[in-house]
PyMOL CGO cylinders between C-alpha atoms (Angstrom):
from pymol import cmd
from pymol.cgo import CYLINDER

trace = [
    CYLINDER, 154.36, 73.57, -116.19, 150.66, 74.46, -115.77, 0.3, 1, 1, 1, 1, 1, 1,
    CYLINDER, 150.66, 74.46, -115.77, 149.83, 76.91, -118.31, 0.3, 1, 1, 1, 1, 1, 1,
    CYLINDER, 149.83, 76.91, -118.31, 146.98, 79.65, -118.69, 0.3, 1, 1, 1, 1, 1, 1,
    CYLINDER, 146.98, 79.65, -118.69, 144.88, 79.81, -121.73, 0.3, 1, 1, 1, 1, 1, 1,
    CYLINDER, 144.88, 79.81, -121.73, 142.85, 82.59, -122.34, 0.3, 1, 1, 1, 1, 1, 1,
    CYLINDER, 142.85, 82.59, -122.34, 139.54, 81.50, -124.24, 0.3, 1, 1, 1, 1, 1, 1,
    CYLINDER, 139.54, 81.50, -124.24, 137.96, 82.93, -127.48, 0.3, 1, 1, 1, 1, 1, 1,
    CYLINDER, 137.96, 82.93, -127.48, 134.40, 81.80, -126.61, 0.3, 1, 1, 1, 1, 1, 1,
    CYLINDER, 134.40, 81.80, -126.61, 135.33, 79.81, -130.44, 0.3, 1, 1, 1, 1, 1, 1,
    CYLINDER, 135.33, 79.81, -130.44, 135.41, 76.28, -129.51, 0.3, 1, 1, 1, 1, 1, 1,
    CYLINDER, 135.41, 76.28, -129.51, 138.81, 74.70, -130.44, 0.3, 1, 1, 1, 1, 1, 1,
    CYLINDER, 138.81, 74.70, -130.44, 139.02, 71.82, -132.58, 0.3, 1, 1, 1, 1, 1, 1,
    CYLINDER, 139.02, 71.82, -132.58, 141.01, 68.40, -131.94, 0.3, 1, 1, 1, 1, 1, 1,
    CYLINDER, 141.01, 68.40, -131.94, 144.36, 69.66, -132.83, 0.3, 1, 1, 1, 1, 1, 1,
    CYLINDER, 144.36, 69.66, -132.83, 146.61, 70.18, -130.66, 0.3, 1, 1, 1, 1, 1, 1,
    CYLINDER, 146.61, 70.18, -130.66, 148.07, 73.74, -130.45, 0.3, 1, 1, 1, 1, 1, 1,
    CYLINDER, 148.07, 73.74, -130.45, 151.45, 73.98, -132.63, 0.3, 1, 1, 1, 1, 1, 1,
    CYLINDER, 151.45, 73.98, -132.63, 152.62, 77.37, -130.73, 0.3, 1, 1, 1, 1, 1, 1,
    CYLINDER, 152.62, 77.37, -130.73, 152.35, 78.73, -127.15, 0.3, 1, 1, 1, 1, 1, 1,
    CYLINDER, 152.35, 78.73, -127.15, 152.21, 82.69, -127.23, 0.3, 1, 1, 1, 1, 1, 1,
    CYLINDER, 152.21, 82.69, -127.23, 153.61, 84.49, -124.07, 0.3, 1, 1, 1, 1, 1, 1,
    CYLINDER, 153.61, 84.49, -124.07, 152.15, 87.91, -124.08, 0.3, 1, 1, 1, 1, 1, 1,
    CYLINDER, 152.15, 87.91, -124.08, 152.24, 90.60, -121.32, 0.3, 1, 1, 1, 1, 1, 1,
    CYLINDER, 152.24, 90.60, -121.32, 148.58, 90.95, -120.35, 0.3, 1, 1, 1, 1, 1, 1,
    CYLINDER, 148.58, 90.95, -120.35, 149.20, 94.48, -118.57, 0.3, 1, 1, 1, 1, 1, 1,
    CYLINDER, 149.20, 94.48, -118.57, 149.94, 95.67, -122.00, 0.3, 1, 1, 1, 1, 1, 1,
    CYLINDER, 149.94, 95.67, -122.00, 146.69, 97.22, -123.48, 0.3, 1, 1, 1, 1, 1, 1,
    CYLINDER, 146.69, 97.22, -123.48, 148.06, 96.64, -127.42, 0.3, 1, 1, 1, 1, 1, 1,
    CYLINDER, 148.06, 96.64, -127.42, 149.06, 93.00, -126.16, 0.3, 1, 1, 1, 1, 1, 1,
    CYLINDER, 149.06, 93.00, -126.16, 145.58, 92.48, -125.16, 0.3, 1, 1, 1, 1, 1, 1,
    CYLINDER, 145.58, 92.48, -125.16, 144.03, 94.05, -128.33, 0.3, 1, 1, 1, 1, 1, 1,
    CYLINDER, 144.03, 94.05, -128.33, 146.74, 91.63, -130.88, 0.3, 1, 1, 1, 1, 1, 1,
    CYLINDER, 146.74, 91.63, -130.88, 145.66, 88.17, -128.94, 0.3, 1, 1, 1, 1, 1, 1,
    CYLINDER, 145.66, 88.17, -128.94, 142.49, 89.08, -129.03, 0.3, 1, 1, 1, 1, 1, 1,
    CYLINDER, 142.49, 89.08, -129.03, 142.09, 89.59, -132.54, 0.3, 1, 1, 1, 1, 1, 1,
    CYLINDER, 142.09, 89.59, -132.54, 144.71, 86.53, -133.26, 0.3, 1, 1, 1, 1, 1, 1,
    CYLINDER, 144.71, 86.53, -133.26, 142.59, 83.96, -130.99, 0.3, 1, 1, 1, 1, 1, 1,
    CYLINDER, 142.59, 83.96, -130.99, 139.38, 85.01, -132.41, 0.3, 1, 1, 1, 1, 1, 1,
    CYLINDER, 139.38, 85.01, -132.41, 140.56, 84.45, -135.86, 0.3, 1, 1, 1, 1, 1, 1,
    CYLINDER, 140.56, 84.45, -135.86, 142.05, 81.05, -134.74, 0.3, 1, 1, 1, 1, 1, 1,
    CYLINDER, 142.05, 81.05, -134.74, 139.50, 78.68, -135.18, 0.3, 1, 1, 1, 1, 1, 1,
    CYLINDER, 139.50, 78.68, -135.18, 141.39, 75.50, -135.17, 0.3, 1, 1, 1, 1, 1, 1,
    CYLINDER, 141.39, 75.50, -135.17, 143.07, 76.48, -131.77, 0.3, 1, 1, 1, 1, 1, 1,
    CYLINDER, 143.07, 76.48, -131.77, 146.95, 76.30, -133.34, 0.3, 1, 1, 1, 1, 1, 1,
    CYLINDER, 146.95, 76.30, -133.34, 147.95, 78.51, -130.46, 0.3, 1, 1, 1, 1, 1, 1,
    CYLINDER, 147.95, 78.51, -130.46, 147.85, 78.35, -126.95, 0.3, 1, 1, 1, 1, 1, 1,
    CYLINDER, 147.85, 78.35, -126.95, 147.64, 81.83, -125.40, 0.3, 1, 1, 1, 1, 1, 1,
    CYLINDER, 147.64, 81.83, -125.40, 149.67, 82.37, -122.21, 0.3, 1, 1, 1, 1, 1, 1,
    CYLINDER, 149.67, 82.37, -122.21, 149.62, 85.54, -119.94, 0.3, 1, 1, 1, 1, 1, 1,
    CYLINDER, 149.62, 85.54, -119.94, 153.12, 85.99, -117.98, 0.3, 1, 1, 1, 1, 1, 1,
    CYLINDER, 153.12, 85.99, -117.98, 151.38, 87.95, -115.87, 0.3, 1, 1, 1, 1, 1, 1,
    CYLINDER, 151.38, 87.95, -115.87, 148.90, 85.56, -114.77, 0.3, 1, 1, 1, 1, 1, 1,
    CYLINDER, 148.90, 85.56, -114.77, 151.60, 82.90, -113.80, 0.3, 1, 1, 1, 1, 1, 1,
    CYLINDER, 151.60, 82.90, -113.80, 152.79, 81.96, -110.82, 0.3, 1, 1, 1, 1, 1, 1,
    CYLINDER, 152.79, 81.96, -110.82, 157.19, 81.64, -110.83, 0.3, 1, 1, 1, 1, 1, 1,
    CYLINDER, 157.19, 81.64, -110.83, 156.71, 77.93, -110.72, 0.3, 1, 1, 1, 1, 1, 1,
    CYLINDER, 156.71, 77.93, -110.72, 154.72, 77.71, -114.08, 0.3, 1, 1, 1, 1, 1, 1,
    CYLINDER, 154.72, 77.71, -114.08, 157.19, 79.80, -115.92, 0.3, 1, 1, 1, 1, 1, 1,
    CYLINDER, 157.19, 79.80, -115.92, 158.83, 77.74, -118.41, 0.3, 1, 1, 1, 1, 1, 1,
    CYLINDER, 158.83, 77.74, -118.41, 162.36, 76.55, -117.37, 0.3, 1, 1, 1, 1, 1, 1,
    CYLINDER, 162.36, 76.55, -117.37, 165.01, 78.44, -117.88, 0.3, 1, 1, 1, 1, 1, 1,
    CYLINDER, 165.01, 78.44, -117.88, 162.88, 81.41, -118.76, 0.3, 1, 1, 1, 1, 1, 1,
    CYLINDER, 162.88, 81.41, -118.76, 162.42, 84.59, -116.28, 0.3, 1, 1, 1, 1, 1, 1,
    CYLINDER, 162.42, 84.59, -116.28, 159.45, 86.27, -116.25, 0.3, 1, 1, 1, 1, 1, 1,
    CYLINDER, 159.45, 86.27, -116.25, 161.63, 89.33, -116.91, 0.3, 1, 1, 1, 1, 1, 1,
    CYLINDER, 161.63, 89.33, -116.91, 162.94, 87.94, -119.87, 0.3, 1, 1, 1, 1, 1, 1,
    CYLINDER, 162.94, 87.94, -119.87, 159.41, 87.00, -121.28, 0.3, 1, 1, 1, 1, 1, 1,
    CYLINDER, 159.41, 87.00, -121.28, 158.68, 90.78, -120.71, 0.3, 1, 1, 1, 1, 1, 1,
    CYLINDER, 158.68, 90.78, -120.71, 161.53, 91.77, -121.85, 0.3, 1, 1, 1, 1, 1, 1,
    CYLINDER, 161.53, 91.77, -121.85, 160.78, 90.42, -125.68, 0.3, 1, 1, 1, 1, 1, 1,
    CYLINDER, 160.78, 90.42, -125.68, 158.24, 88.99, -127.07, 0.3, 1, 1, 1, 1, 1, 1,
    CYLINDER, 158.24, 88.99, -127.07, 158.50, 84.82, -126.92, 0.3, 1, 1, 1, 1, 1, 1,
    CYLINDER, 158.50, 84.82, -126.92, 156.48, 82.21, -128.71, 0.3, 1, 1, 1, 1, 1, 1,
    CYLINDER, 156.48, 82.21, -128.71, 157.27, 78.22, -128.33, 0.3, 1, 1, 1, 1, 1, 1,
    CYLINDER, 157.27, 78.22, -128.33, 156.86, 75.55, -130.47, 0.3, 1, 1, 1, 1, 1, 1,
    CYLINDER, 156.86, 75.55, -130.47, 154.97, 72.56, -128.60, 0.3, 1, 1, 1, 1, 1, 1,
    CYLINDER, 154.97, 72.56, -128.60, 156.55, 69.71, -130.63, 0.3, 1, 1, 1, 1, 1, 1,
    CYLINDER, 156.55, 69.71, -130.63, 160.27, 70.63, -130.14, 0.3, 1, 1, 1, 1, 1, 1,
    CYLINDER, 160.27, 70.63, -130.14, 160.38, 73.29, -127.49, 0.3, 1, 1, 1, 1, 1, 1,
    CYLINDER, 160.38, 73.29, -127.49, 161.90, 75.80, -130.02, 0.3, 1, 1, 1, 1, 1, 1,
    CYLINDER, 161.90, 75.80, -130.02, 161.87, 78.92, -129.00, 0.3, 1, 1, 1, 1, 1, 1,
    CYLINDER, 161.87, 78.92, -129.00, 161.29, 82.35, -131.42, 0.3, 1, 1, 1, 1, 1, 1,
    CYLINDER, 161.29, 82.35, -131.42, 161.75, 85.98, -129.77, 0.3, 1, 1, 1, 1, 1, 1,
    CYLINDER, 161.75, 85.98, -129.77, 161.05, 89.48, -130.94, 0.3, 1, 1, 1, 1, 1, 1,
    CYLINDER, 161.05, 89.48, -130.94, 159.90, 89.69, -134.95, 0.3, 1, 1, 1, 1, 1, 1,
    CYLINDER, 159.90, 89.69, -134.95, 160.80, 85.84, -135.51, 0.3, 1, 1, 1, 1, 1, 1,
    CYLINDER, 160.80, 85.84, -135.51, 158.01, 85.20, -132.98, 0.3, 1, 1, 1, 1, 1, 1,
    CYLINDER, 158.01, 85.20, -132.98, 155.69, 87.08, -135.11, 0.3, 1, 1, 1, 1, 1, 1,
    CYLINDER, 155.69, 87.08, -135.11, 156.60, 85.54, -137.71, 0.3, 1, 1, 1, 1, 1, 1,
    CYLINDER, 156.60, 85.54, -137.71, 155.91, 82.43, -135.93, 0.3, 1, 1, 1, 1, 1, 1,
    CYLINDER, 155.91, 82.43, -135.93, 152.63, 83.30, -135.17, 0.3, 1, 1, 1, 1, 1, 1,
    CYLINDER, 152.63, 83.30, -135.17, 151.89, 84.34, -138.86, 0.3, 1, 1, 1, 1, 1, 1,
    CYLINDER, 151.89, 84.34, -138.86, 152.40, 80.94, -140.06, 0.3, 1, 1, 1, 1, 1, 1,
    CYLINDER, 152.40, 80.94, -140.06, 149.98, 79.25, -138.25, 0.3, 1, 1, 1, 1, 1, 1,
    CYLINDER, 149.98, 79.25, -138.25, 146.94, 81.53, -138.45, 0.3, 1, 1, 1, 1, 1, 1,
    CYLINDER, 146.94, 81.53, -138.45, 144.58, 81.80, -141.56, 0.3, 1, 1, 1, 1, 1, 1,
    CYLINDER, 144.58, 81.80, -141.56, 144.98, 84.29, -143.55, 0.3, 1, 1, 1, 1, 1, 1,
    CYLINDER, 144.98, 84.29, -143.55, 147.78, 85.67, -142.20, 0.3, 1, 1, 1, 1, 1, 1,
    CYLINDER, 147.78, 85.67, -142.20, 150.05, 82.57, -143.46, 0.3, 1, 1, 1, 1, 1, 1,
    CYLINDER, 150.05, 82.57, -143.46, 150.26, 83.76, -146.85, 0.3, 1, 1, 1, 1, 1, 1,
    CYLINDER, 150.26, 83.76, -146.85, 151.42, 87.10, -145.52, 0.3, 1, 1, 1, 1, 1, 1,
    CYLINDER, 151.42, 87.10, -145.52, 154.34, 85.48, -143.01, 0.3, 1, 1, 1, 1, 1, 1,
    CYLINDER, 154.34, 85.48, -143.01, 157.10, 85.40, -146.16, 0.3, 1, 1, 1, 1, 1, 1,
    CYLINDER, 157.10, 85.40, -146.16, 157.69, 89.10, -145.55, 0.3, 1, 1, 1, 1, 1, 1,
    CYLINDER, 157.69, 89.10, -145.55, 159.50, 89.00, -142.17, 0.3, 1, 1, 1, 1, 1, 1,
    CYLINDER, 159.50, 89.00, -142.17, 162.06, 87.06, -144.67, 0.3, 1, 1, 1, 1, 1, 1,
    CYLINDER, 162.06, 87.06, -144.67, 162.36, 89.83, -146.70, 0.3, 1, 1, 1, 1, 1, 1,
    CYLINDER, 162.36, 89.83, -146.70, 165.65, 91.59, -145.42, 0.3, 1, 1, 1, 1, 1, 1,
    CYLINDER, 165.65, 91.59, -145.42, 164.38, 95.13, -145.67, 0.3, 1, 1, 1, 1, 1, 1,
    CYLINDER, 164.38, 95.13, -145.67, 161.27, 94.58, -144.58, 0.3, 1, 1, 1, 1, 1, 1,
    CYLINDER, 161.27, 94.58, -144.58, 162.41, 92.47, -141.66, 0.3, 1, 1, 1, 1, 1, 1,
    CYLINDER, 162.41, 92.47, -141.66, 164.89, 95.35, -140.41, 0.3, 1, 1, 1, 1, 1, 1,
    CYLINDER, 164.89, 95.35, -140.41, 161.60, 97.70, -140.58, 0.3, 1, 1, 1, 1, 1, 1,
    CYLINDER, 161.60, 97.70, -140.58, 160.08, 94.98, -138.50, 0.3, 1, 1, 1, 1, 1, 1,
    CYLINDER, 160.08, 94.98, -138.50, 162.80, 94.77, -136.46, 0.3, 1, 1, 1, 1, 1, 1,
    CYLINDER, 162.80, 94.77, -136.46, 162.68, 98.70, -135.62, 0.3, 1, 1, 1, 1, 1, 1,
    CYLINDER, 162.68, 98.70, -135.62, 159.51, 98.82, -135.30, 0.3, 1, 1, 1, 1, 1, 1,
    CYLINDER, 159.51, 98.82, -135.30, 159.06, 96.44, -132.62, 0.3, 1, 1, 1, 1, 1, 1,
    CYLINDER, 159.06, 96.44, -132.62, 161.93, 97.88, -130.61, 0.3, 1, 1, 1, 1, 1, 1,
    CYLINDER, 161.93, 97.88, -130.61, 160.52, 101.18, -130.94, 0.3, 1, 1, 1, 1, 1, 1,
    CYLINDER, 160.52, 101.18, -130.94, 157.21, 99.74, -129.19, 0.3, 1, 1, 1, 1, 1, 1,
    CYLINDER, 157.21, 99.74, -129.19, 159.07, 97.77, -126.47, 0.3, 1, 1, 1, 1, 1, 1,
    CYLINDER, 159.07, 97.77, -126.47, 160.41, 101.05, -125.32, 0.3, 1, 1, 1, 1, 1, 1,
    CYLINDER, 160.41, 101.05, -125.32, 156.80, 102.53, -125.40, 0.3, 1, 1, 1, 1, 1, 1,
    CYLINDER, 156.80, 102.53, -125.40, 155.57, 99.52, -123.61, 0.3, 1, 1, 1, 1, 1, 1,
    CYLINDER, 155.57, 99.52, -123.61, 158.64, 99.72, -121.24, 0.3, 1, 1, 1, 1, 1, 1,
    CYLINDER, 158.64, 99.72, -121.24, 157.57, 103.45, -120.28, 0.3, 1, 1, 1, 1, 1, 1,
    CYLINDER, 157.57, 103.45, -120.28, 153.68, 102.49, -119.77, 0.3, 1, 1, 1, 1, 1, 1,
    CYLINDER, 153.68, 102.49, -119.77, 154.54, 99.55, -117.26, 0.3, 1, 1, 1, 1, 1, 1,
    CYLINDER, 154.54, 99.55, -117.26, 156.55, 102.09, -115.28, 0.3, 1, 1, 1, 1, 1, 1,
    CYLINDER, 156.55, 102.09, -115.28, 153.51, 104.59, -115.29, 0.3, 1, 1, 1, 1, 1, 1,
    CYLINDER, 153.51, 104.59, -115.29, 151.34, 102.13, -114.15, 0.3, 1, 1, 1, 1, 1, 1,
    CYLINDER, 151.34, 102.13, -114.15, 153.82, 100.39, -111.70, 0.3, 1, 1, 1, 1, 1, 1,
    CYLINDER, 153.82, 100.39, -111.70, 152.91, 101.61, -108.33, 0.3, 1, 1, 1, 1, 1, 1,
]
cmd.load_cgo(trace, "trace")
């Protein structure tokens, strides 16, 4: 699978990225977060991917590109894990500075049902703007 990285202008260290983010790049708050998260990713921990920049044979196997809409999916690179929705914040939380010591709260039940609403209330927004913009 080729994949797509989108490039901070930071340059990445040796290590390897731990996580591969896929991220609807129509989506203008999707843009804003990855931008933000890669710029504050110095040690290039995460490997950026834009669904909507892949071809069907690069998406990963067993994944639609519908389904990587659908939710938001991050990967781990050593094991091929995969986390959707608020885990995959989570996910993402853990590997970035700063907002490591912060991850711990998707683990809190109540605030992970917030979460959890929360991101399902901007999925339908999100759902709505691609059909605006659709042609």
């Amino acid at each position: 699978m080729t994949i797509i990285e989108q490039t901070s202008g930071i340059e990445a260290s040796a290590v390897s990225p731990a996580i591969a983010v896929f991220y609807d790049g129509g989506c203008p708050v999707c843009r804003i977060e990855v931008g933000y998260y890669s710029r504050i990713d110095r040690a290039g921990a995460v490997r950026w991917v834009d669904i909507e920049a892949l071809d069907d044979a690069e998406l990963p196997a067993g994944k639609t590109r519908e389904e990587l809409l659908g939710r938001f999916h991050v990967r781990d690179l050593a094991d091929g894990h995969w986390h959707v929705g608020v885990d995959a914040f989570a996910r993402i939380w853990r590997v970035l500075p700063v907002w490591r010591r912060f991850a711990f709260v998707f683990a809190v039940p109540g605030l992970r049902q917030l979460a959890e609403i929360s991101y399902r209330g901007f999925l339908r927004w999100q759902r709505w703007h691609r059909a605006r913009r659709a042609p």
